[in-house]
C-alpha positions in Angstrom: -6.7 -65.1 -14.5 -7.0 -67.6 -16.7 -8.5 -66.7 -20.2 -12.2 -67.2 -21.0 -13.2 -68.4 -24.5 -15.6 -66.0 -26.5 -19.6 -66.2 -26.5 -20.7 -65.3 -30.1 -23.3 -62.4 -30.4 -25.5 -64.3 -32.1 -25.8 -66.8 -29.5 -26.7 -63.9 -27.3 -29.1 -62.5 -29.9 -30.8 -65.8 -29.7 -30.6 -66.0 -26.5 -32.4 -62.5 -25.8 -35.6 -63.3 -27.7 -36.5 -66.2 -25.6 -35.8 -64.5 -22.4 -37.6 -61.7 -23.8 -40.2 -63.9 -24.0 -40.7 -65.3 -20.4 -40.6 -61.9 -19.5 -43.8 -61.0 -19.4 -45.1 -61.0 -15.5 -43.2 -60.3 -12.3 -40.1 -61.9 -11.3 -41.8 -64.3 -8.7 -45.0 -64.3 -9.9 -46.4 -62.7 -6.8 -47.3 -59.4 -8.6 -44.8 -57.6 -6.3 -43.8 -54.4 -8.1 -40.0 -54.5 -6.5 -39.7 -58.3 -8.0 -39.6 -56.2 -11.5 -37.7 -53.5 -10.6 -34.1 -53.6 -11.9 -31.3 -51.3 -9.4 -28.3 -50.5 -11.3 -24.9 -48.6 -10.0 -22.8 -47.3 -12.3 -18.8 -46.3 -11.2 -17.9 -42.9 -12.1 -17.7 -40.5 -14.9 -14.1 -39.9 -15.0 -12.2 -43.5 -15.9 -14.3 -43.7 -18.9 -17.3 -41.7 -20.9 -18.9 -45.0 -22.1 -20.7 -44.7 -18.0 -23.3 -41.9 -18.8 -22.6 -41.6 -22.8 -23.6 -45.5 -23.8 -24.0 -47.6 -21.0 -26.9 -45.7 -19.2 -28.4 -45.3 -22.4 -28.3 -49.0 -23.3 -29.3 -50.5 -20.1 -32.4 -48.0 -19.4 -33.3 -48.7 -23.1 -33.2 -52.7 -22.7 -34.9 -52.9 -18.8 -37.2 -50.5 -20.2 -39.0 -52.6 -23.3 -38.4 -55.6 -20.8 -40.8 -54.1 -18.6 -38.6 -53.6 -16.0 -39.3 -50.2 -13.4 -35.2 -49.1 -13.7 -33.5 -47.2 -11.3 -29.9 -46.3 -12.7 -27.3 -44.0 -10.9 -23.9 -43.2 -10.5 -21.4 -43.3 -7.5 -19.2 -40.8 -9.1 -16.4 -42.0 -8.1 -17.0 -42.3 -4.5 -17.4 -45.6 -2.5 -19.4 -43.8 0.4 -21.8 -42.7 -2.7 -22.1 -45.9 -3.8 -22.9 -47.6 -0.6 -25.5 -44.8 0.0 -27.1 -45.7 -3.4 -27.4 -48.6 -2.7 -29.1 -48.8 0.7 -31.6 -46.3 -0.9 -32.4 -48.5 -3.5 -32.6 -52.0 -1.7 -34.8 -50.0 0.7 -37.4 -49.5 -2.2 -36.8 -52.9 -3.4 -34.9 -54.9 -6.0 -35.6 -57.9 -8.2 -32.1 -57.6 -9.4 -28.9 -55.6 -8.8 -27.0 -55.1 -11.8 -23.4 -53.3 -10.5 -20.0 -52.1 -11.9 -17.7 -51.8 -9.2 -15.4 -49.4 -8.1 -12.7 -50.0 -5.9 -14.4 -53.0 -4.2 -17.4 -51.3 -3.3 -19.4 -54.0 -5.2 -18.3 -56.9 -2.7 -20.3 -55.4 0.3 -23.6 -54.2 -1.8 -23.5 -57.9 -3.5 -23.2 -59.5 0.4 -26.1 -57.7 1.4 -28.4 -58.2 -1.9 -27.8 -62.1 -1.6 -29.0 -61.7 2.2 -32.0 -60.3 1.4 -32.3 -63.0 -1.4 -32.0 -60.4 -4.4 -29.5 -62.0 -7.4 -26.2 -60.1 -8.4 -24.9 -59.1 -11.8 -21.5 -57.8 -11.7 -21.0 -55.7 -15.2 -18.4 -54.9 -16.8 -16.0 -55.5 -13.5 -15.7 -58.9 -11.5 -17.3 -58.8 -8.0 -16.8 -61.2 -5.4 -20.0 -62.9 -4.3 -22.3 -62.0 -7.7 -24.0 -64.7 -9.2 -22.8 -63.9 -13.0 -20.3 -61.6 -14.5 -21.4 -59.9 -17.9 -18.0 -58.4 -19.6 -16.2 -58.4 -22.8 -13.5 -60.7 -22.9 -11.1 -58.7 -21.0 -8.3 -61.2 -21.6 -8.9 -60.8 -25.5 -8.9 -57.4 -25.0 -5.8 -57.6 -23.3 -4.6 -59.7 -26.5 -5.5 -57.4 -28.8 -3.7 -54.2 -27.1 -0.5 -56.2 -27.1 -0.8 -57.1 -30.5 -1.3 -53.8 -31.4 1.9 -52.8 -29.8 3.7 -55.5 -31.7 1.8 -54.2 -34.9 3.6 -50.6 -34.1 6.8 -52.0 -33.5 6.9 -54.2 -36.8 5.9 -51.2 -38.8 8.6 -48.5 -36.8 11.2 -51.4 -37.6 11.8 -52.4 -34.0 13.0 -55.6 -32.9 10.6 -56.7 -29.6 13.7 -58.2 -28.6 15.5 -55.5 -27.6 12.6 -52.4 -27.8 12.3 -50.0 -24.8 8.4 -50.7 -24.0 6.8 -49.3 -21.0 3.6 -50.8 -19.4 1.1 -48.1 -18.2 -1.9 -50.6 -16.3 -5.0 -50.0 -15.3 -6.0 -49.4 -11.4 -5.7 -53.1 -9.8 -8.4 -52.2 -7.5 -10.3 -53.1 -10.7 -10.6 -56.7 -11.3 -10.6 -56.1 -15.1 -7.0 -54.5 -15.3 -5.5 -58.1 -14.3 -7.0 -59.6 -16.9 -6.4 -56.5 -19.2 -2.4 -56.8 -18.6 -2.2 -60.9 -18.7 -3.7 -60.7 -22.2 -1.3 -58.2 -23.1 1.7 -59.3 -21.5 0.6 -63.1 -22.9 1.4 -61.5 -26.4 4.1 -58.9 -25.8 6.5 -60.9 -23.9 6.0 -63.8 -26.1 7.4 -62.0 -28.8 10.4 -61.4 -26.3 9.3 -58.2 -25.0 10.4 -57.0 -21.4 9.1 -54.3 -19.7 11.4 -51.2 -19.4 9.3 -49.7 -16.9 5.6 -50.3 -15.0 4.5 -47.5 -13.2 1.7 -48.5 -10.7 -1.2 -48.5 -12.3 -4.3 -46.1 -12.3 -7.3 -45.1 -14.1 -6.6 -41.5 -14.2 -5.4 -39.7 -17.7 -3.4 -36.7 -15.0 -2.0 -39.2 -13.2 -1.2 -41.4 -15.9 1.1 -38.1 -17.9 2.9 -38.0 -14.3 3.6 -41.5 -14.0 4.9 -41.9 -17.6 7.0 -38.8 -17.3 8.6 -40.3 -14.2 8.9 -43.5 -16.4 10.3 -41.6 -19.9 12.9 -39.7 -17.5 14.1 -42.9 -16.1 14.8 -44.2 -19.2 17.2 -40.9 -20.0 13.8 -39.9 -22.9 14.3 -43.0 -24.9 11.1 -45.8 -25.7 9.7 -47.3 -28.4 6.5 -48.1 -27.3 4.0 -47.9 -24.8 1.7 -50.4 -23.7 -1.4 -48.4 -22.1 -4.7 -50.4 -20.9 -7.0 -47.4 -21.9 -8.2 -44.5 -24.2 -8.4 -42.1 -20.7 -4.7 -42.9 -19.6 -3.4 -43.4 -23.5 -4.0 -39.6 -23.7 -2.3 -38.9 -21.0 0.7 -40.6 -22.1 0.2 -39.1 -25.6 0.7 -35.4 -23.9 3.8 -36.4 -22.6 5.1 -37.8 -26.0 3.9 -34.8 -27.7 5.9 -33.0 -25.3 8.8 -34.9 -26.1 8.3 -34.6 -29.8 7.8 -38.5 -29.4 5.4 -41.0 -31.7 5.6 -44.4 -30.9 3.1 -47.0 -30.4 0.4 -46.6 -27.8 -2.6 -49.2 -27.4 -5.6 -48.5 -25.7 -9.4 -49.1 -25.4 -13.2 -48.7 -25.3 -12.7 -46.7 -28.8 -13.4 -43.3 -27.1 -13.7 -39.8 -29.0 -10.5 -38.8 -27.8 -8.8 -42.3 -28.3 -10.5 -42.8 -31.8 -9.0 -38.9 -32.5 -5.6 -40.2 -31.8 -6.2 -43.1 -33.6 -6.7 -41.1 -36.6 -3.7 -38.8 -35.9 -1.5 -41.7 -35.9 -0.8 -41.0 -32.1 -2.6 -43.9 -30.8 -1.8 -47.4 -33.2 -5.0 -48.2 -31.9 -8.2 -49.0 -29.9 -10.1 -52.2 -28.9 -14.0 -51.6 -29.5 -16.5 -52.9 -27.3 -19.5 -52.4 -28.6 -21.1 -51.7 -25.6 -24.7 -52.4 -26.8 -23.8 -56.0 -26.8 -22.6 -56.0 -23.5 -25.7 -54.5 -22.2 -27.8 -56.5 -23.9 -26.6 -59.2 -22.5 -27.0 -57.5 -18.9 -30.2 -57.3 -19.5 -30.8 -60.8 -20.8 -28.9 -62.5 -18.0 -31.3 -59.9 -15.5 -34.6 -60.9 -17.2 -33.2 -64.9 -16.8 -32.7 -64.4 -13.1 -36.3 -62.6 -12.4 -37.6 -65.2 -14.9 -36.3 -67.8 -12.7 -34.3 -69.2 -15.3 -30.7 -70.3 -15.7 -28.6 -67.8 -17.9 -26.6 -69.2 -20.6 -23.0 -68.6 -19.7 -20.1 -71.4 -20.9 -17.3 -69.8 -19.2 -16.3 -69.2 -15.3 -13.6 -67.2 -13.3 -11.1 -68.9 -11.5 -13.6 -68.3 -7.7 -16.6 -70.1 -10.2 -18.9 -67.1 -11.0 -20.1 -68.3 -14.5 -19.1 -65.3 -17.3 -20.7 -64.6 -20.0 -18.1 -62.7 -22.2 -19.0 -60.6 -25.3 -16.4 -60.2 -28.5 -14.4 -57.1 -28.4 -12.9 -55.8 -32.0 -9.0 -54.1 -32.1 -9.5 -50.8 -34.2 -6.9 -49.1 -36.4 -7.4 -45.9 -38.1 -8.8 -47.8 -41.3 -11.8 -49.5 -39.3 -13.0 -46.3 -37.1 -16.0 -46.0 -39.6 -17.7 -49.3 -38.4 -17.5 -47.4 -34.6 -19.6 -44.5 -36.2 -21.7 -46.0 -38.4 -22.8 -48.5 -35.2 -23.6 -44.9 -33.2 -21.2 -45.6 -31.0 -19.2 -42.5 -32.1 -20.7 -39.1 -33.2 -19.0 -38.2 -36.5 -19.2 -34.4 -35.7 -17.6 -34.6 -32.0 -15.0 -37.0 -33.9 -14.0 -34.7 -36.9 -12.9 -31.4 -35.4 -10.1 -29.5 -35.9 -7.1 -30.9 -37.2 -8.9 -34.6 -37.2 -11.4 -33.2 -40.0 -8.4 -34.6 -42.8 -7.6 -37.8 -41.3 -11.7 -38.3 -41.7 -12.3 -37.5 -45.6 -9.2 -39.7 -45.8 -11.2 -42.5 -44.3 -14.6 -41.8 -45.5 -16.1 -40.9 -41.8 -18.6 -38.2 -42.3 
């Protein structure tokens, strides 16, 4: 994939008061109620909490004050689920469907809302045949995980030359983990890194600890870093390295409790934040656009042409986890438990 330049948030800001704006009546001005009514699918619960802990809550918050009747559910990790969900809800209607895929069940429910002339959002993920894609830069983030493994290395001492560095992906059913381990890899191996080991990838924390086990007995117990594309799978490879008596540096993202935790405890070097309010913000502007009738602003494309509109993600170390708190991204209490409670007062999080 090639890499996308960045959309600044306060063009989207900008952007969502005058689409706010036009807003106002029904999608195609015939009064129809399922012209306004906005049909989301969300993936699962298990690859990341941000699902059902931010995203659900954004996105109902935003369609709601746009006037929008929103119907949000989950597949749960289940493509049969999520094709079911989705004949229910284009069976009541849609003005818009606004999906994150999961394993490629988003191709087929795109196909047949475009045949029934109802316009595709893919969020979050890529999916063939939608009309825009709404993401963070997942390239950047990509970027930013690799630097952060370079940032480890540099402080352990470790020459990227010669370090033992194993690359823990993301599942490729997911369109996002390409993009997530070019950015990476566009970084690491620049700085003359080569992968020691690359276990297929997964979203799965379990079946991530398996997999880097397998990996770390390969290499006789002996790395120096690991290059992991999420909080979820990051803790899984933390287990192992705990198991091992092992610290090293681990990236990660979407700034998680448990990944901003391990952050803290200086297992994790650190995680990229996307603030997901942004993101769904600009879901929500790029929905009200297409029911508007309008063009949404987007100044970057994939390589198959679907215009991307990509939102700034921000690489957090344990000195910057108070900005995901104080945004309400993060619940202080749920953070500071435990043995986390110190690294905290160090910080100032309370």
């Amino acid at each position: 994939m090639k890499s996308p330049s960045l959309i600044s948030a306060v063009a989207v800001a900008g952007f969502s008061a005058l689409l706010l704006a036009g807003c106002s009546g029904t999608g195609d001005g015939g009064g129809d109620a399922a012209s306004t009514r906005a049909c989301v699918i969300l993936p699962d619960a298990a690859s990341s909490p941000r699902w059902e802990n931010l995203d659900r809550k954004y996105l109902q918050e935003g369609l709601d004050a746009a006037g929008f009747e929103t119907d949000i559910q989950n597949a749960q990790g289940d493509t049969n689920k999520y094709a079911t969900i989705a004949d229910q809800q284009l069976s009541k209607g849609c003005g818009v469907m606004l999906l994150v895929d999961y394993n490629g069940a988003g191709a087929a429910v795109a196909e047949k809302a475009k045949a029934e002339g109802i316009p595709v959002v893919a969020y979050d993920r890529p999916i063939s045949g939608a009309d825009y894609y709404v993401s963070f830069d997942n390239f950047q983030v990509g970027a930013l995980e690799g630097q952060s493994i370079l940032d480890g290395l540099a402080a352990a001492g470790k020459d990227p030359a010669t370090a033992i560095v194993v690359y823990m992906g993301g599942d490729p059913a997911d369109g996002n983990a390409a993009m997530f381990h070019d950015g990476a890899v566009s970084v690491m191996e620049a700085a003359g890194i080569k992968p020691a080991a690359e276990p297929p990838g997964v979203w799965d924390g379990d079946k991530s600890a398996t997999n880097f086990e397998q990996a770390l007995t390969s290499l006789g117990g002996k790395v120096d870093a690991v290059w992991v594309a999420n909080d979820t799978n990051a803790a899984g490879v933390i287990t192992i390295l705990d198991k091992n008596g092992l610290t090293v540096p681990v990236s990660g993202q979407d700034a998680s409790i448990a990944g901003l935790q391990n952050v803290l405890l200086g297992k994790q070097t650190a995680t990229v934040y996307k603030p997901v309010k942004l993101e769904a913000d600009a879901a929500v502007e790029t929905a009200i656009a297409l029911l508007s009738g309008e063009t949404p602003a987007a100044d970057q494309t994939l390589d198959d042409g679907t215009p991307y509109i990509a939102v700034t993600p921000v690489l957090v170390g344990p000195d910057k986890v108070k900005t995901v708190v104080d945004a309400g991204d993060a619940d202080a209490a749920e953070l500071c438990q435990g043995e986390v409670a110190a690294a905290c007062a160090e910080y100032g999080i309370s």
